[in-house]
GUFI-132344 format. One line per 3 residues: for each residue x, y, z of C-alpha. Coordinates in Angstrom, 2 decimals, m for minus. Layout:
! residues N
X Y Z; ...
//
This chain:
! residues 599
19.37 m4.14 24.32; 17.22 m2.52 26.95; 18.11 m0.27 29.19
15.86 0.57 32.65; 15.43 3.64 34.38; 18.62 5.21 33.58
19.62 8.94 34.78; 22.70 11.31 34.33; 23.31 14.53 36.03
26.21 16.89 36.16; 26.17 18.62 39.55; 23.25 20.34 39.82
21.92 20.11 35.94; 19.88 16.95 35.17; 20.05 15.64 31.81
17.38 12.58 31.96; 15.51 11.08 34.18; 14.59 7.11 34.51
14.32 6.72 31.10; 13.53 3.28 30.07; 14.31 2.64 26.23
15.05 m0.91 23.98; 16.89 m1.34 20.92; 16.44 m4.36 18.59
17.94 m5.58 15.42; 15.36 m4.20 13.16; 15.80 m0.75 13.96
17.98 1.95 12.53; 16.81 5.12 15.23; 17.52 8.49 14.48
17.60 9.96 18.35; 17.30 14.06 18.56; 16.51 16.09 21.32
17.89 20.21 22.38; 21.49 20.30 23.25; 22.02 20.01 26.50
19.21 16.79 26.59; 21.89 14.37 26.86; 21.85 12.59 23.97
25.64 11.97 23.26; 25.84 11.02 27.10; 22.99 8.45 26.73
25.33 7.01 23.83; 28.23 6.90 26.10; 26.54 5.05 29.03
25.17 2.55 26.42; 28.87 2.11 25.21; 29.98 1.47 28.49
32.49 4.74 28.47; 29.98 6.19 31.12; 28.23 5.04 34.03
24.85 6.13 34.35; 23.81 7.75 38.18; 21.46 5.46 38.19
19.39 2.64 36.13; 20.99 m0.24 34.52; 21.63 m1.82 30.75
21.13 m6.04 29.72; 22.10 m6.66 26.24; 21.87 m10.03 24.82
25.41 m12.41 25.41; 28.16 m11.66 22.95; 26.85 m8.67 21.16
29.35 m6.67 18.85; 28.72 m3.01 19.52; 30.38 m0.51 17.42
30.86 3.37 19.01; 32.01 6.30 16.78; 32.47 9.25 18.62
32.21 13.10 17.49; 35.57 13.62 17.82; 38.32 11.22 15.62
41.14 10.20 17.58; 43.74 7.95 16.45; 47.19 6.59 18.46
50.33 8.58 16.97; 52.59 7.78 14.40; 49.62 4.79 13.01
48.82 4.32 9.33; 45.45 4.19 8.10; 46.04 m0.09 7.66
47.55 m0.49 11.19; 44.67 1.80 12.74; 41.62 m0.43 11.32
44.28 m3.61 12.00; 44.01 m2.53 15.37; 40.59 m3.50 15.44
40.66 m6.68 15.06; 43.59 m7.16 17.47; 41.74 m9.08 20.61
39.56 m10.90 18.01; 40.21 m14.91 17.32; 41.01 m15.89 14.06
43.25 m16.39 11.22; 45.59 m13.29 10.73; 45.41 m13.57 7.21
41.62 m13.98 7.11; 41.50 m10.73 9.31; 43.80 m8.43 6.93
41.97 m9.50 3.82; 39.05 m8.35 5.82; 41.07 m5.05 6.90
41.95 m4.46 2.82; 38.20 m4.92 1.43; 36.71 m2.41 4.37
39.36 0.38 3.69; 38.70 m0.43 0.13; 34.82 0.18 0.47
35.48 3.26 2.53; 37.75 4.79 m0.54; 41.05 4.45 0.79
43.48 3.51 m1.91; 46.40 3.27 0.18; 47.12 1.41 3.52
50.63 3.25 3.82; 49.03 6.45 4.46; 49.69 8.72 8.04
46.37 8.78 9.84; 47.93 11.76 11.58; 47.66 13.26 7.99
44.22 12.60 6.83; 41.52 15.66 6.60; 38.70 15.72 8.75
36.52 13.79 6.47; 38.84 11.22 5.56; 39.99 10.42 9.43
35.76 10.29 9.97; 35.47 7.47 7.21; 38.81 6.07 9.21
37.37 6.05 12.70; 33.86 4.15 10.89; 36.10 1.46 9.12
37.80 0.78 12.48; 34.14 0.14 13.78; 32.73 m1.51 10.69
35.25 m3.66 10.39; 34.40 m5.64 13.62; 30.85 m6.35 11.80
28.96 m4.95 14.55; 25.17 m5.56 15.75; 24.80 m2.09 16.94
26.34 0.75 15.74; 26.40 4.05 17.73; 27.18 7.29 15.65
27.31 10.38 17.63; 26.88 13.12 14.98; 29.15 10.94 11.71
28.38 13.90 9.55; 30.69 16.49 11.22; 33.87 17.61 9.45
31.91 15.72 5.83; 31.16 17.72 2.97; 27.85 16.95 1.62
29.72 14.44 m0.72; 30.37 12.72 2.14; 27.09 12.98 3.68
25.68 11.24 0.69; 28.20 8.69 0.68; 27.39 8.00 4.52
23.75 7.89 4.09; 24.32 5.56 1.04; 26.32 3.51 3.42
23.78 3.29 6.35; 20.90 2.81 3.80; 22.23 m0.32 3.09
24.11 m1.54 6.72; 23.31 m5.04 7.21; 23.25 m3.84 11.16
21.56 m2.03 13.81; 22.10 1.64 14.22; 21.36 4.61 16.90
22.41 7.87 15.20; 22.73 11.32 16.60; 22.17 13.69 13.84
20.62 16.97 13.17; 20.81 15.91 9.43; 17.14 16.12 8.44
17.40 14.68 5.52; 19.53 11.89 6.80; 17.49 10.81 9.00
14.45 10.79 6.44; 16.78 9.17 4.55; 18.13 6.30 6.38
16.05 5.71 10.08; 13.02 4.13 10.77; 12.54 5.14 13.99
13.34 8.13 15.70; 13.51 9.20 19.36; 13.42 12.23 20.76
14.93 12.84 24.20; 13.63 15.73 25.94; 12.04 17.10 29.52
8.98 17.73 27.78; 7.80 14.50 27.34; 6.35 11.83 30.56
9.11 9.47 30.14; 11.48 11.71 29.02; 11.66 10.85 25.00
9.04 10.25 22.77; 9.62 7.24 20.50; 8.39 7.09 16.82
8.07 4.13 14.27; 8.90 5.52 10.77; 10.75 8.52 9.12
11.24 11.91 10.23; 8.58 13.44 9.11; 6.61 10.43 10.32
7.92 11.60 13.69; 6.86 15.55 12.88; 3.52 14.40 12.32
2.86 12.22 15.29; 5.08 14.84 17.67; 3.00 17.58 16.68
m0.39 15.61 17.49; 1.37 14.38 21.06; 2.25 18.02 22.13
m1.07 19.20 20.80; m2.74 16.39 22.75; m0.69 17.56 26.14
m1.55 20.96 25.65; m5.27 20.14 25.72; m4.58 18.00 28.55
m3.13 20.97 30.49; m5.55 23.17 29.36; m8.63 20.87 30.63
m6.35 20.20 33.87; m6.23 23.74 34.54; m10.02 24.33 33.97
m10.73 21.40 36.64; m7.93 23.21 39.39; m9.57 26.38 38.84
m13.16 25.10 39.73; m11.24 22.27 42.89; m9.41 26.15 43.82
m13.09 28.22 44.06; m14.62 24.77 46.06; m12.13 25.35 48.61
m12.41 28.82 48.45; m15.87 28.58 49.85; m14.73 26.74 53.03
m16.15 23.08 52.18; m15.79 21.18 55.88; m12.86 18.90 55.88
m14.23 17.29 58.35; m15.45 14.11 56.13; m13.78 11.72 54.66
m15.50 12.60 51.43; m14.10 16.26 51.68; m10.88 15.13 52.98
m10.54 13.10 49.71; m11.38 15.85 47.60; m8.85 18.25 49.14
m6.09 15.79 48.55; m7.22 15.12 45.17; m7.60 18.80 44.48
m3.29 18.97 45.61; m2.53 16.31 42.93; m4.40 17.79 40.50
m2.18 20.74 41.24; 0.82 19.33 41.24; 0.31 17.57 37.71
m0.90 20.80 35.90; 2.71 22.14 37.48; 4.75 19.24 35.93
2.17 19.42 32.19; 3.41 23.70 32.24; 6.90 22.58 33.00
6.68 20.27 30.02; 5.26 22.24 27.66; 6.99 25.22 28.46
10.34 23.71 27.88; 9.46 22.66 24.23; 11.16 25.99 23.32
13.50 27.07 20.71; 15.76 29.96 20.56; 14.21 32.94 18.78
16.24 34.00 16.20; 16.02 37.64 13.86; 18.08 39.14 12.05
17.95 42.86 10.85; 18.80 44.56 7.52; 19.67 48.31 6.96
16.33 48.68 4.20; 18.72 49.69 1.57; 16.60 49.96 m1.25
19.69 49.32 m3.60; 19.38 46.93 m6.55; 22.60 45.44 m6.61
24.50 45.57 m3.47; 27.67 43.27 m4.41; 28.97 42.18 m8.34
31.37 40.07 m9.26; 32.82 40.03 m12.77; 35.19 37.58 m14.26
36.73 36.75 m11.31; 39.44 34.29 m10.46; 41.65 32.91 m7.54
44.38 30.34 m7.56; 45.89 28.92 m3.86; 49.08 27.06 m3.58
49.27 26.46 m7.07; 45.22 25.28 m7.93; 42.66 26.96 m9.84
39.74 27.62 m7.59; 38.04 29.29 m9.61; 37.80 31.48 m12.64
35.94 33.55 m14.65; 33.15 33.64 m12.00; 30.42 36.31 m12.07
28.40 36.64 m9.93; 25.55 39.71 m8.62; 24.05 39.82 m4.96
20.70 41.81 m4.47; 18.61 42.20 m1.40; 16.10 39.60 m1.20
18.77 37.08 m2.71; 19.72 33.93 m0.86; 22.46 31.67 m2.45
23.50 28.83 m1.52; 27.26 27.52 m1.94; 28.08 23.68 m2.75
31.47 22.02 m2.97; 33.79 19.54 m1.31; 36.02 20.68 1.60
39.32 22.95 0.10; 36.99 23.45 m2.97; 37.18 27.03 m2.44
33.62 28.33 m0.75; 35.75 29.82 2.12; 37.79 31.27 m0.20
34.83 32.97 m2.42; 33.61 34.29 1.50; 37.11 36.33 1.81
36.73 37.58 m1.54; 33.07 38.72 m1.38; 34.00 40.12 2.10
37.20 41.49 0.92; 40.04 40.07 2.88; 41.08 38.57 m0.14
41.66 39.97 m3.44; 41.27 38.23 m6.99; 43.71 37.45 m9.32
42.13 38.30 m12.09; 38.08 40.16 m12.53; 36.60 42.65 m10.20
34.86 42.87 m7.06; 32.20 45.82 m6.95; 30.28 46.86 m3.17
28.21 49.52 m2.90; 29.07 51.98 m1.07; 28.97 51.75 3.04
28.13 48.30 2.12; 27.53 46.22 5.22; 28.35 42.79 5.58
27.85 40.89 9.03; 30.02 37.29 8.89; 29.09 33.63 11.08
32.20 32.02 10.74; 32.22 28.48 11.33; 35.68 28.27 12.93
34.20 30.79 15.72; 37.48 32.94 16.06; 35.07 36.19 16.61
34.32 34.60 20.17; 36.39 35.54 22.69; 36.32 32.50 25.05
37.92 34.04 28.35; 34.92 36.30 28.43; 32.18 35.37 30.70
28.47 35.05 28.72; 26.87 38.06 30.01; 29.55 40.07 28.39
29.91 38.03 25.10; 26.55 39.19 25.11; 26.20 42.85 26.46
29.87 44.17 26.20; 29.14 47.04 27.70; 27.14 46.60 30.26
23.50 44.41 31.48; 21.15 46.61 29.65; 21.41 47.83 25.45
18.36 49.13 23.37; 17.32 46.48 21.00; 15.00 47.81 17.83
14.37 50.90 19.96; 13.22 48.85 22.53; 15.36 48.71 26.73
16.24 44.91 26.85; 18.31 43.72 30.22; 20.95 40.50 29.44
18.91 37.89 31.48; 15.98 38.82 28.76; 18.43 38.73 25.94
19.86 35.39 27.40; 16.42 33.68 28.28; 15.55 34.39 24.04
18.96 31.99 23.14; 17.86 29.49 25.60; 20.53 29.75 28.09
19.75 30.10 31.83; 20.62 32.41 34.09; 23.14 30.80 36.04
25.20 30.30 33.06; 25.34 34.41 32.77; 28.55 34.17 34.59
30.26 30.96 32.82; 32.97 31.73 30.49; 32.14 31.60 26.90
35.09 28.23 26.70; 33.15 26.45 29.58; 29.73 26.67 26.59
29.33 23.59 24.36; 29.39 23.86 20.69; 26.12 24.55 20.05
25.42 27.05 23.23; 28.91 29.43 21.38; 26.63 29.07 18.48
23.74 30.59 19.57; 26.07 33.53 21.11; 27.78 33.73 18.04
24.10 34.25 16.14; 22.81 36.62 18.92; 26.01 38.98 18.17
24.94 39.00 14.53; 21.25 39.94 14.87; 22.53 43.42 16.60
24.45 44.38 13.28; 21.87 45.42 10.73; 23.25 43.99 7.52
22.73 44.54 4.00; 24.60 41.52 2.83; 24.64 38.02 5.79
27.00 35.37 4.78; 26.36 32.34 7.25; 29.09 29.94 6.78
28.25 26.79 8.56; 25.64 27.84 11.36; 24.30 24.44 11.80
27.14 23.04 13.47; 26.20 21.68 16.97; 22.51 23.70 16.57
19.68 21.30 18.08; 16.96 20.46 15.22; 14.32 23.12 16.97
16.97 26.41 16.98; 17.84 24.75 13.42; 13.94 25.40 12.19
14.10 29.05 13.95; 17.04 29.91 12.06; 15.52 28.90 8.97
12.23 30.48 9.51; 14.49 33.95 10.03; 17.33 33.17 7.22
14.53 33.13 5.16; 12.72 36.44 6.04; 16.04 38.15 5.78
15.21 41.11 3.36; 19.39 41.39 2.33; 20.95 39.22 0.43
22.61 36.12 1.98; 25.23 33.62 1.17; 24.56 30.64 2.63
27.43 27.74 2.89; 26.27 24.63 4.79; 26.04 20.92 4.45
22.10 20.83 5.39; 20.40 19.86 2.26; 17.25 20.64 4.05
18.12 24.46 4.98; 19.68 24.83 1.55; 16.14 23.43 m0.22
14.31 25.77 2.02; 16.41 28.94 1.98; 18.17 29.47 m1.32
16.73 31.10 m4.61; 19.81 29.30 m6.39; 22.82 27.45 m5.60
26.47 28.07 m6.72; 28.61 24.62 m6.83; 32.30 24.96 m7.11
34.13 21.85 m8.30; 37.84 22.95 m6.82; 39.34 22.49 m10.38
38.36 26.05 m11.60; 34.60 25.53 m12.35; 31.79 27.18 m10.68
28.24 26.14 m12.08; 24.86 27.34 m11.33; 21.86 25.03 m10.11
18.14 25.66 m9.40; 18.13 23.14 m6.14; 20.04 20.61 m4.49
18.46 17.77 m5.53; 19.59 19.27 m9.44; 23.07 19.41 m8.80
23.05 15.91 m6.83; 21.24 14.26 m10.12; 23.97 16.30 m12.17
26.99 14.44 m10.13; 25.12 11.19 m10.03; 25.25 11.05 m13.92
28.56 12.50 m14.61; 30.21 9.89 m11.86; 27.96 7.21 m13.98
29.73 8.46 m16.82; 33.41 8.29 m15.12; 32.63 4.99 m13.97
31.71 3.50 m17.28; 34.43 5.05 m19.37; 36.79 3.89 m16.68
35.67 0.46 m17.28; 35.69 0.55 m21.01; 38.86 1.47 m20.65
40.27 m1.61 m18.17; 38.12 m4.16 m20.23; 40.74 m3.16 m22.83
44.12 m3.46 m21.56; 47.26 m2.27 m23.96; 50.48 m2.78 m22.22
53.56 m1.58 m23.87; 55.74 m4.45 m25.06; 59.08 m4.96 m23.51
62.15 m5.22 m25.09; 62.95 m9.05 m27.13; 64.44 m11.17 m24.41
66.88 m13.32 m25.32; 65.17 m16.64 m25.56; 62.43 m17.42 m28.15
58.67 m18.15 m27.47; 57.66 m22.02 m28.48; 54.55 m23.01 m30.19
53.18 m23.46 m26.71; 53.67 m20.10 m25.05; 53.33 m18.38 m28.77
49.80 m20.02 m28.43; 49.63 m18.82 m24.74; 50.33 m15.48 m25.63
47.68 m15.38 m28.35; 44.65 m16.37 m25.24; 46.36 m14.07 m23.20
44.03 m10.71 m23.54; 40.87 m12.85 m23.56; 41.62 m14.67 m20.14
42.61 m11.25 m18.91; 39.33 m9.94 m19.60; 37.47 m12.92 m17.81
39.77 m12.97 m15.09; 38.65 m8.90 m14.55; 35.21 m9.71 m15.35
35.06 m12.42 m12.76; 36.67 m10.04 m10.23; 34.16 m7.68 m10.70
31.09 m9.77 m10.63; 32.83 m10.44 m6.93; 33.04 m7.12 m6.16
29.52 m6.12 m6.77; 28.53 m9.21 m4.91; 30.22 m7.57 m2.23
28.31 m4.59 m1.84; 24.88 m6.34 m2.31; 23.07 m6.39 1.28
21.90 m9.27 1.12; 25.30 m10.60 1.18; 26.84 m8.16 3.70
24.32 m9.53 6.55; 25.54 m12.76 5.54; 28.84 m13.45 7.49
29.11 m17.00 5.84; 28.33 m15.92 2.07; 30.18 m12.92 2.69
33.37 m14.72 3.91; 33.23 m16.91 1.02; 32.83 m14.07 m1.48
35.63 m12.27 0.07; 37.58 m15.48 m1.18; 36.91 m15.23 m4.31
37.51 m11.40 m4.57; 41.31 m12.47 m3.43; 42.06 m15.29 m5.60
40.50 m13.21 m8.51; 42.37 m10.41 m7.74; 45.64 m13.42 m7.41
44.97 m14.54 m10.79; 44.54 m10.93 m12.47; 48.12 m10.27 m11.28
49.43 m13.47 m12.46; 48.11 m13.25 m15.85; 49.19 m9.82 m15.91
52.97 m11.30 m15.27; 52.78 m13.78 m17.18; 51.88 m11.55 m20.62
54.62 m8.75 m19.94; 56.84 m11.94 m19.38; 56.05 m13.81 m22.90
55.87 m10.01 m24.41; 59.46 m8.97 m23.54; 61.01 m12.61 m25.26
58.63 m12.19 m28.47; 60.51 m11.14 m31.35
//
């Protein structure tokens, strides 16, 4: 696919300019850029639910492209069968060959049961739902526009398992670092601060940090030496050189361009910014600021936790793991005390203050314009001591000042982010609990935040599915498992080799278990075995055991890549996944059949 010269603008706010970009089917591209660079919009024009100003798109004939969107969306009243069904719908083909195909992709994506509501799926369930429907049309492109929102990092790892090994082509938008380490290699970012407007890497991530880093270096120098030649073209015409040659009329004119491309090279490098986050603690000089002892908390009926302890000191930075409803937001209302335990204590020091991100954003109010969101009470506040005026205050968070008088609802995600985080570095804090702040944050606000989450002298609580910002921030990690347990780790990559081997473990007793079926006999039936079916009965269990065996060879076939960007192998295997799953069934039948007329 290449597209030419394409640009997009909303009224008076560019977001690119004539950029020129292909895509072939070797490449799995990681594209990043600031918000507001246009990235998901450059996704949209590609998938034809946007028309670019200007610029235009050739793809190759009869190429399957696959869009997920940010957002999940699915037609009322649809099961989770009849919404990846729907897929296929336009598609020729035989209708039983197509719902075989329907049952092994919802089967790969972990969905046990066809019959379910979509309407009633959580978010991470209805995202592996929306990437079935697109998987399922075995695209040669695949566009993801940010697949990790609403997943747990479960379901991160999952994802990047499944994108390691897609037998397609991929553009993700992701501020996942370690996802798109992980699974890209390339990666693009889109930005004003580049000549063509993105800068294009072949490799990893930090491939692309590396080469980035020597680029912008490279254009600094450039301006720098471009400004030391305008400065000495500036004092030539200073002195009144003749323009009455051509010679001199030359050099004027190429004096002017000279100008005008140092203006563009500070434009560029000046708007390879990032918001500049810090936050402030009281200097409590108190060793323990928050314990927990022997706590425990039960909703709806499930154990959460118990018997947690737990001690928060300044200089402390822990990290919380667990799946979605496993109780971290929970833990927050306890710690913060909205919520009280059922059984153990909660102990604060005294004038304890905590300052809260909350993911959900409900602190915003969203009818409020930005200046006051910012400066409630007025366009100038003392900051450290020091007179700061909103514009200032506003510039630091990367918004511009025309946006001063937007409402805080008109923002985008990420921009209600940064407001949210400039509220919280007024408070002086002994204790910061950050629950989710990398939602919608470009990659470059996401390093700031780090850089200051880090130098945070309190002690912080730090929930969030960025393995990166977890590595780099927390002293040690607390894991909850949503069954009651709550267990201690030393990194991320600890607890993700500790769930690796107990699933191993799950999965092998599971099939120790199935290689050894023991159904319950049925009642005598009235009519007698023969010799025959007596004999039958006797082979029973052992073609059982092949028939699985052979099912599961099939299986595994399925999920090797090599046979996934196969269509014809992978057709055929699919075959042999159904009639082995056919036979298991009717040997199953058959046994509980000759088992209920043995006497």
């Amino acid at each position: 696919m290449n597209c030419t010269a394409l640009s997009k603008a909303f009224g008076i706010r560019t977001l690119f300019r004539d950029v020129s970009i292909s895509f072939d089917d070797t490449e799995r591209t990681g594209l990043i850029g600031p918000n507001g660079s246009g990235k998901s919009t450059l996704l949209k024009i590609i998938a034809g639910l946007e028309q670019a100003d200007q610029g235009q798109i050739e793809s190759r004939r009869n190429l399957r492209l696959g869009y997920l969107p940010q957002e999940d969306t699915f037609p009322a009243g649809q099961t989770v069968g009849q919404v990846v069904q729907s897929a296929l719908r336009d598609e020729a083909g035989d209708e039983r060959e197509k719902l075989t195909r329907v049952q092994i992709q919802l089967s790969k994506m972990g969905f046990a049961d066809a019959d379910v509501p979509a309407e009633t799926l959580s978010g991470g369930w209805r995202k592996r739902l929306a990437l079935a429907r697109e998987l399922v049309r075995q695209p040669d492109l695949l566009l993801l526009d940010e697949p990790t929102n609403h997943l747990d990092l479960e379901g991160i790892l999952w994802l990047e398992k499944l994108l390691s090994a897609a037998p397609f082509a991929f553009v993700v938008v992701s501020h996942d670092r370690y996802l798109l380490e992980n699974v890209t290699n390339r990666v693009v970012e889109l930005n004003s601060s580049y000549p063509d407007g993105y800068l294009s890497i072949k490799g990893t991530y930090s491939d692309f940090l590396e080469k980035r880093e020597e680029f912008l270096e490279a254009q600094s120098a450039q301006q720098r030496a471009l400004a030391s030649r305008v400065r000495r073209e500036v004092e030539w015409l200073k002195r009144g050189a003749k323009a009455r040659t051509t010679k001199a009329k030359g050099r004027i004119q190429q004096a002017g361009e000279m100008m005008e491309e140092l203006a563009e090279l500070k434009v560029r490098n000046a708007s390879a910014g990032a918001a500049q986050i810090d936050f402030a603690a009281t200097g409590r000089q108190t060793r323990k600021l928050l314990v927990a002892k022997d706590v425990s908390k039960a909703m709806g009926g499930r154990t959460l936790f118990e018997h947690l302890n737990l001690v928060l000191s300044p200089g402390m930075k822990l990290g919380l793991l667990g799946a979605n409803g496993s109780g971290k937001s929970t833990l927050i209302r306890l710690l913060t005390g909205q919520v009280e335990p059922d059984a153990g204590s909660v102990w604060r020091a005294d004038g304890l203050r905590v300052v809260l991100f909350e993911q959900a954003r409900r602190q915003l109010d969203r009818s409020v314009t930005l200046r006051r969101a910012l400066f409630p009470s007025g366009d100038n506040m003392s900051y450290r001591g020091s007179p700061t005026h909103v514009s200032g205050w506003a510039k630091r968070f990367l918004f511009r000042s025309e946006q001063l008088d937007m409402t805080v609802g008109e923002l985008s995600g990420g921009e209600q982010s940064r407001v949210l985080i400039a509220n919280m570095m007024l408070e002086p804090a002994d204790l910061l609990i950050v629950d989710e702040p990398t939602n919608d944050l470009d990659i470059a606000s996401l390093e700031v935040l780090e850089e200051s989450l880090a130098d945070f002298p309190g002690a912080l609580v730090l929930v969030t599915h960025d393995r990166f910002m977890l590595d780099r921030i927390s002293t040690e990690i607390l894991a909850l498992d949503g069954r009651g347990g709550a267990y201690p780790y030393a990194s991320v990559s600890q607890w993700q080799t500790a769930k690796e081997e107990a699933e191993e473990r799950l999965a092998a007793e599971a099939k120790s278990a199935q290689s050894k079926p023991q159904p319950k006999p049925a009642a005598a039936g009235p009519k007698r075995l023969t010799w025959n079916e007596q004999r039958e009965l006797e082979q029973m269990e052992e073609k059982i055991l092949a028939a699985e065996e052979e099912l599961h060879a099939n299986q595994q076939l399925m999920e090797d890549p090599s046979v996934l960007a196969d269509h014809v192998r992978l057709r055929e295997v699919c075959s042999k996944v159904d009639a082995a799953q056919k036979l298991v069934q009717t040997l199953y039948e058959r046994w509980q059949e000759l088992e209920s007329r043995k006497r």
